[in-house]
Each structure stands twice: as C-alpha cells, then as structure tokens.
C-alpha positions, 0 to 999 in steps of 0.5 A: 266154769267149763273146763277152765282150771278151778280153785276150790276150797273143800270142807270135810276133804278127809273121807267120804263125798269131800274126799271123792269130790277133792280127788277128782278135782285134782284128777281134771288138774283143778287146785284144791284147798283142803279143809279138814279137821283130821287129814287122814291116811286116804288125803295124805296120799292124794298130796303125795301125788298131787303136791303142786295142786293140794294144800291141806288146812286144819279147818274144824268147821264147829269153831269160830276160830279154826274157821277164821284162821283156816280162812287167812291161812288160804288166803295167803297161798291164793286172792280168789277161790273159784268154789267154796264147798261146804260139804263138812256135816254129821248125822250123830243120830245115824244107827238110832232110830229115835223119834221126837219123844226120845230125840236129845235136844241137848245134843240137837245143838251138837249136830246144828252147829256143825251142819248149819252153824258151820256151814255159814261159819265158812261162808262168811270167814271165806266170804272176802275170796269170792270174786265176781263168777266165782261160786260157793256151795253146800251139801245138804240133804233131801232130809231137809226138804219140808215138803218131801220129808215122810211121816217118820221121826227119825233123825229130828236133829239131822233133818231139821239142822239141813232144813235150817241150812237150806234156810240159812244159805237162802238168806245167805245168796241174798247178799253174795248174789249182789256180787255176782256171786253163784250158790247152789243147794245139792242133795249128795243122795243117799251114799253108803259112806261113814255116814249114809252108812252100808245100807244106802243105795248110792255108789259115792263114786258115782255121785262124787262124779256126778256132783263134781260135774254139776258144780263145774257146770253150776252157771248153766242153772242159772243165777239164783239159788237153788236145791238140787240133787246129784243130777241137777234136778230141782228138789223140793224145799 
C-alpha cells in the first residue's frame, strides 16, 4: 500500500483507536468508511472537514443485519476496499476485577459476540470488497495471547473472547489468503481510552500513529497471518 491513497473501512470510528486511526487516514487523504454504531460529536467534525473523503455507516457490529446492510450500503459508494479494520470491541469487565469464581458466564456471551462474533460478522458481509492486495485487519489484544497471559483472573471474558479472535481470524486467512487477500492480527497496546481506562501506559495518539503506519505497510510482514503489536513485532499466540 506505500503511499498510495487508500480506501478503508473502519469499525468502532466514533472514539478511541477507531477514531485516531480514521483521523489520520484522512489526514494522508486516504477515503474512509466509517462504521459506527453511534457517530459521535468528535466523527461529525472530522466530516465537517473532510466530507469528500469520510462517509459515515450505522454499523452495530453485534448484529447480523446492521452488518450486512452496513456492507451493501458501502458497496454502493465504492467496488473494492483497500483495508477492512475490525477495531470495534468492549471489555464490559474493565473496573471489576473479578476471577473465574465470580466471573458471569451469562454476560460472557455479551462480551464474545462483539469481540469475536462481530468481528467475523464483518469479514464475511464485507468479504466480496476485497480484491487482490487489498487487506483486512483486527485489533486484538495481547490479552489474548495464551502463552503471555499471567496467572491473574481477571477480565476471563475480555481475555478469552480475543484469544478466540486470535483463533477465528487464523482460520479466517485461510480462505481470503487463496485470493490474495493480507490479514494481520495487532496488539493496540495498553491506551488510556474509554476502555484501557486513565491508568494505561500508552498514549493512543502515538499508537493510533504508529498503528496506522504498519497497516500501510502491512505487505513488508509478508503474507501469511500474523500477531503483531503497535510496533510490528511478533507477539506470542
């Protein structure tokens, strides 16, 4: 992708990473999709300024049907995205630093349809936009990794809905890599956004910079799929 002018689709856009990574893309005068379940005072500005390049789409990644009309609705404004980033998630456990004894496997499934579910939602409704080079991506989280995770219990549902991510996106490169088609894994690291919350230790300005970097220049990592963080290093699944 280089410097080339990119078309991508954004899930999550509103706020946080999603947000910082559509801002920037449009900063490089890339054209951007946003796929938001709320749009948001912070993304109405950016197509204030940017209503050539920025189409916002409802898009509630936790439903079949918003998905799939999120998809036609893009489709009729663009043939081919050049990026599809699943960035949309929720950590519902963030705050409460319950282990596995307390843990609400009920509400578990609230978290997995969003973070997992959702995600391979999109790739599927969106599946028929991506074209030979083009590459779809999804934030994951290093919470996820198996073997990295550390023998505290905290945030089972968060945890376990990325590693199942992790998984489902593994399988999912199977398919789309026959085309032609790049995917990558990426850790965001730890940001103080809504969700990493004002404790983290990352600056999600610098990362969303960083990130939007590396997807630009995702085909120097090569074809097949991998976890990466904010700086391209590999991490552990």
């Amino acid at each position: 992708m280089g410097t080339q002018k990119n078309i991508a689709a954004v899930t999550g856009a509103s706020r946080g990473l999603g947000l910082i990574m559509t801002r920037e893309f449009l900063a490089a005068g890339d054209t951007v999709f946003a796929l938001v379940r709320n749009e948001g005072t912070a993304l109405s500005l950016l197509l204030r300024q940017f209503p050539q390049n920025l189409t916002i789409i409802p898009c509630d990644v936790g439903s079949t049907e918003s998905v799939v009309k999120a998809a036609a609705e893009t489709a009729l404004r663009t043939d081919h995205l050049d990026m599809l980033i699943n960035n949309a998630g929720v950590n519902l456990d963030l705050g409460h630093a319950v282990d596995f004894t307390q843990t609400d496997f009920d509400e578990m499934e609230k978290t997995f349809n969003v973070n997992t579910a959702g995600v391979m939602r999109v790739v599927k409704a969106f599946d028929f936009l991506l074209k030979e080079g083009s590459w779809s991506f999804a934030v994951s989280s290093s919470a996820g990794s198996i073997s990295r995770n550390p023998s505290t219990e905290v945030e089972i549902a968060y945890r376990v809905s990325k590693a199942a991510l992790n998984m489902a996106f593994r399988l999912y490169s199977n398919t789309v890599r026959k085309r032609k088609v790049g995917t990558l894994l990426i850790d965001p690291g730890w940001m103080r956004t809504d969700m990493g919350g004002p404790g983290a230790s990352c600056d999600p300005e610098e990362n969303g910079r960083l990130i939007v970097g590396l997807l630009k220049s995702a085909g120097a990592l090569g074809g097949e799929t991998l976890f990466v963080d904010f700086h391209g290093k590999e991490v552990p699944w």
